[in-house]
N, C-alpha and C positions, 0 to 999 in steps of 0.2 A: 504493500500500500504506500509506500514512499514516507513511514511517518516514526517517528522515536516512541520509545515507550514512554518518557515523560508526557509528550502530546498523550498518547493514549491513555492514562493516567487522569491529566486535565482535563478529558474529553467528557471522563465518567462524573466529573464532579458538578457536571452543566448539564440543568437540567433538559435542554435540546443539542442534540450535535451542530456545532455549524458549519457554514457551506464550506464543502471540500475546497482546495483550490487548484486549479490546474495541471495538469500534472507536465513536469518538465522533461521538454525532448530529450534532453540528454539522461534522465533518467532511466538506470540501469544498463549503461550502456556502456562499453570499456573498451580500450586500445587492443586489447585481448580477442575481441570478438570474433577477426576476419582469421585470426590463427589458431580459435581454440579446440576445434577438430582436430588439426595438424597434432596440438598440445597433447591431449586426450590419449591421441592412438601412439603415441611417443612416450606417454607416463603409462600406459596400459600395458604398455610392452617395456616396462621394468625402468627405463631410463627416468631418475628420480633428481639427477644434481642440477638444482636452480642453474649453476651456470653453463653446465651443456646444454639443458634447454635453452635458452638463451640464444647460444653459439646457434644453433639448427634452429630456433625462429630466426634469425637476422639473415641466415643465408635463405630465408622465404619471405625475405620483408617486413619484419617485424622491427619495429623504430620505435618500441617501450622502452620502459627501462628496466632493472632485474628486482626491483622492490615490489614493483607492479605481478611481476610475473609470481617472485617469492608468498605476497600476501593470496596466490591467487590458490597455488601448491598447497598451503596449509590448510586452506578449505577443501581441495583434496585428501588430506591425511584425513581431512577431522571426519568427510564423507564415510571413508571408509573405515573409523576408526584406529587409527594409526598414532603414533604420538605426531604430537606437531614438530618437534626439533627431528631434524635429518639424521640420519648414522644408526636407526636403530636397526636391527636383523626382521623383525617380522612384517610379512610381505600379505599385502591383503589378495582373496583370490576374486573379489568383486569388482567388476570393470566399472567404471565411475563415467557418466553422460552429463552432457550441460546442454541442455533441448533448445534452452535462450525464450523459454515462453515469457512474454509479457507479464507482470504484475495482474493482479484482478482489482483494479481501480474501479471508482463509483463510477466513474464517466464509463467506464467497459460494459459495467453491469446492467447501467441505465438503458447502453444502448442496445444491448440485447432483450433488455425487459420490452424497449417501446418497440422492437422489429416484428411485423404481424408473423401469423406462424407460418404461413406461404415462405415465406423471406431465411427461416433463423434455418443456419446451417446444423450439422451436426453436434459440433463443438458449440453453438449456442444453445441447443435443445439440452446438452449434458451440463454446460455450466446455470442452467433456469433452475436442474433439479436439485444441482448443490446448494444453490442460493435457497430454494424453495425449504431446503433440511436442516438451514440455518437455524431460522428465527421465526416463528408466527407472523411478524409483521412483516418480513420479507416475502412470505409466503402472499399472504395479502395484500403486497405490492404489487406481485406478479397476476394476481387473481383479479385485480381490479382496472391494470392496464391492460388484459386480454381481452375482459369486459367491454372495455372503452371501444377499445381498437376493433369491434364486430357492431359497435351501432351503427356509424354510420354508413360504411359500404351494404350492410344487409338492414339498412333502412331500421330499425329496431326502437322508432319513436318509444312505445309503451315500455321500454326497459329502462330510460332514459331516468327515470325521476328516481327509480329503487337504485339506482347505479350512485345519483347526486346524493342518494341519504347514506348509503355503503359507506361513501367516500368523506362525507363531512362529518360520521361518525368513527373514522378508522382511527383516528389522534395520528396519523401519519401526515404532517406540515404540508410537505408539496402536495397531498390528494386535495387536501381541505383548499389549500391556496388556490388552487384549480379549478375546486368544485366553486368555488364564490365566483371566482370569473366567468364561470358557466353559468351562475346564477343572476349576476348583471344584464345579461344578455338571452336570458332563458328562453323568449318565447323565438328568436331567429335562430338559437341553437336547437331546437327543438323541430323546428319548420325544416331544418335545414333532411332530419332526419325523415320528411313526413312527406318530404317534393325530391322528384329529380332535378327541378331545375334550380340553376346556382350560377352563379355573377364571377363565379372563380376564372371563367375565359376574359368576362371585362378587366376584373382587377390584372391578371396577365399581364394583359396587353397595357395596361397602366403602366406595371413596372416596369417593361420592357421598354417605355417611353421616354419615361423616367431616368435608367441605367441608359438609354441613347445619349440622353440631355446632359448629362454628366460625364459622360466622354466626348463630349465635342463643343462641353461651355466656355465660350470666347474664343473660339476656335473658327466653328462655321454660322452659316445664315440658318435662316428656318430653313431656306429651299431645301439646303441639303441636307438637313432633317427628318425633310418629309419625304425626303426620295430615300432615304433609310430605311422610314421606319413602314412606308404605304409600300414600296417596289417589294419589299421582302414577302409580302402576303401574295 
């Protein structure tokens, strides 16, 4: 998750989590990476001294340094339970992998929660059931944006109002935040479920107008503008 145990610590002492924050590209990501294959089938096959490895990455390109490499090795020992310091006789017969999967950050989870089920690949459908075996209210995360995500393609107006009470009773912040936006605007969210027809091609074409007018302000006239934005249709 990108976070210290201190934060996690402070997290529990508040009575709502607050909003995660972004998570940084560079995170989890090491000078190691493009070599660690190479590393792997090199320490698999018995060669254990930081500095021959070293030697045999740099003639594959490898432009670390050996501290880098050193701190990487002891996470090796510790995998396979080994001592950390070098020189000792006992040799593990377990072959050690670094797959390089991704963290399970909110923003991951989020985005396989809101993917309809047409859409979620294998590996989203398994991590839904992880998440689902968590916590009840994860569970009820996932239960409520399934929900969401079948009214409006399959029309499902009459579901609409048990769905806005589910969710502004769940004590889960973003449902509730959500569910009052929806409630601001009830009777055209509601309509939206109830008709096929919908302004979603006008507003389109708005934006598209819009993102024209914005690449070309101070630049050109209306004419050409309008031969943009009319000739494209």
């Amino acid at each position: 998750m990108g976070v210290s145990v201190r934060t996690v610590l402070r997290f529990l002492t508040l009575p709502r989590l607050p909003e995660t924050p972004p998570r940084r590209k560079s995170f989890g990501t090491s000078v190691l990476d493009p070599d660690k294959q190479l590393l792997l089938e090199q320490w698999n096959g018995g060669i254990r001294q930081p500095k021959l490895l070293v030697s045999l990455l740099q003639q594959q390109g490898y432009n670390g340094r050996e501290r880098t490499l050193t701190r990487y090795i002891s996470q090796l020992r510790s995998s396979q339970g080994l001592p950390v310091k070098q020189g000792h006789s006992v040799q593990a017969t377990v072959k050690v992998i670094d797959p390089q999967s991704p963290p399970l950050t909110a923003r991951r989870a989020s985005y396989s929660i809101v993917k309809r089920r047409e859409n979620r690949k294998s590996e989203d459908t398994k991590l839904l059931e992880q998440i689902v075996a968590e916590h009840p209210d994860l569970a009820l995360a996932v239960e409520l944006a399934d929900e969401f995500l079948l009214l409006l393609p399959q029309q499902r107006a009459d579901g609409f109002d048990k769905w806005l009470m589910q969710a502004m009773q769940s004590s889960l912040k973003p449902f509730e935040q959500f569910a009052q936006g929806l409630l601001e605007d009830y009777v055209a969210v509601k309509a939206s479920m109830m008709s096929s027809v919908s302004n979603g091609a006008v507003e389109g074409l708005n934006n598209r107008l819009k993102m024209l007018k914005r690449q070309m302000y101070g630049r050109a006239r209306l004419e050409l503008l309008s031969k943009r934005f009319i000739l494209a249709h």
